[in-house]
N, C-alpha and C positions, 0 to 999 in steps of 0.2 A: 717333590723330589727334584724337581727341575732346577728347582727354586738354589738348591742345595750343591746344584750341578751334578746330578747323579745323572749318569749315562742312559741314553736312550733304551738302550738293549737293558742292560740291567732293568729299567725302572721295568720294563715289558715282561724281562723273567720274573720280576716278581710278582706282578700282578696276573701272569700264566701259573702259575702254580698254586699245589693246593694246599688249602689250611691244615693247619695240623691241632691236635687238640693233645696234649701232654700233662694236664692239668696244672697248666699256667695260671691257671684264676685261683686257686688255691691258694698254689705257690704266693701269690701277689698277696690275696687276704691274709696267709698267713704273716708274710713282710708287713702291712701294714698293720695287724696285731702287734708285732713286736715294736712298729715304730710309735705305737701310741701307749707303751709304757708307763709312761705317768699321766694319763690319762685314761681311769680307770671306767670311767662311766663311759668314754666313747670305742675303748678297748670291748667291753663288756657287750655292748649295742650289736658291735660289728660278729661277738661271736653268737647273738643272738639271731642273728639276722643272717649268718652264712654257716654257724657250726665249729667254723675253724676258730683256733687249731682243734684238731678232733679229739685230743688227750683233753682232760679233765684236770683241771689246778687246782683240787679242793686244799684249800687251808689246813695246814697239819694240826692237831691238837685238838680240833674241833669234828669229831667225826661223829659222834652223836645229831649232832642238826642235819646231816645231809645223808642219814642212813637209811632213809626211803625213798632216796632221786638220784636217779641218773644222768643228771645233766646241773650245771651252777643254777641258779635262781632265775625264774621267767623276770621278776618284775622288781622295783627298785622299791617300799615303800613310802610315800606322801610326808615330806616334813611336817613333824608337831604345827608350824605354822600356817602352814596349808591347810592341813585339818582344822584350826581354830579360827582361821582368817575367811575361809573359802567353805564352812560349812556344809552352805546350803546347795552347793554344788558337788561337794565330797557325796552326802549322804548318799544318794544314789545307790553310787559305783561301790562307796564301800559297805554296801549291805550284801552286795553279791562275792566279794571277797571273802574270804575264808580265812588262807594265811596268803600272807601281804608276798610272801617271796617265792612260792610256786603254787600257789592256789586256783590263777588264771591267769592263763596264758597272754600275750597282749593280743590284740584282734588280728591281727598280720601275722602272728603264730601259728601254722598251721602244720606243722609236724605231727606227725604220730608217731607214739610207742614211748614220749617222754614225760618225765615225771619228777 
């Protein structure tokens, strides 16, 4: 602050007073959802990984696929090439999958009550 010539007393009130919590980090995640708009796969990540926005954007027209989840898809499935290329590493993981888009959670998913 000094740096910036902010005043002595100032920089001291600031740093004397208390935090506030307003749900500023939200606010923020939610900003940064909207700014990654065409970036669907790291828009997707970020409301996997924090919830927000807390409304739900299911696709119109298609409400049959999502009419036993409450929440968009845990997981992104493995490209045809992946699976063909990378076999012997796929089989594993994809024997324990079920369905490829809410079947298991990722490992850092630890919520409850969603489905």
């Amino acid at each position: 602050m000094e740096e910036n010539e902010v005043k002595a007393a100032d920089i001291d009130a600031y740093l004397a007073a208390a935090g506030r919590f307003d749900n500023s980090l939200k606010k923020i995640w939610y900003e940064e959802w909207v700014a990654m708009f065409k970036q669907g796969m790291e828009g997707w990540s970020l409301y996997r990984r924090t919830g927000i926005p807390e409304n739900h954007y299911i696709a119109p027209g298609r409400p049959a696929q999502y009419a036993d989840h409450n929440v968009p898809p845990f997981r992104s499935p493995y490209p045809a090439t992946e699976l063909n290329l990378n076999g012997v590493n796929n089989a594993p993981f994809n024997a324990e999958v079920v369905d490829n888009l809410w079947g298991k959670p990722m490992w850092w998913d630890t919520r409850e009550g969603v489905h």
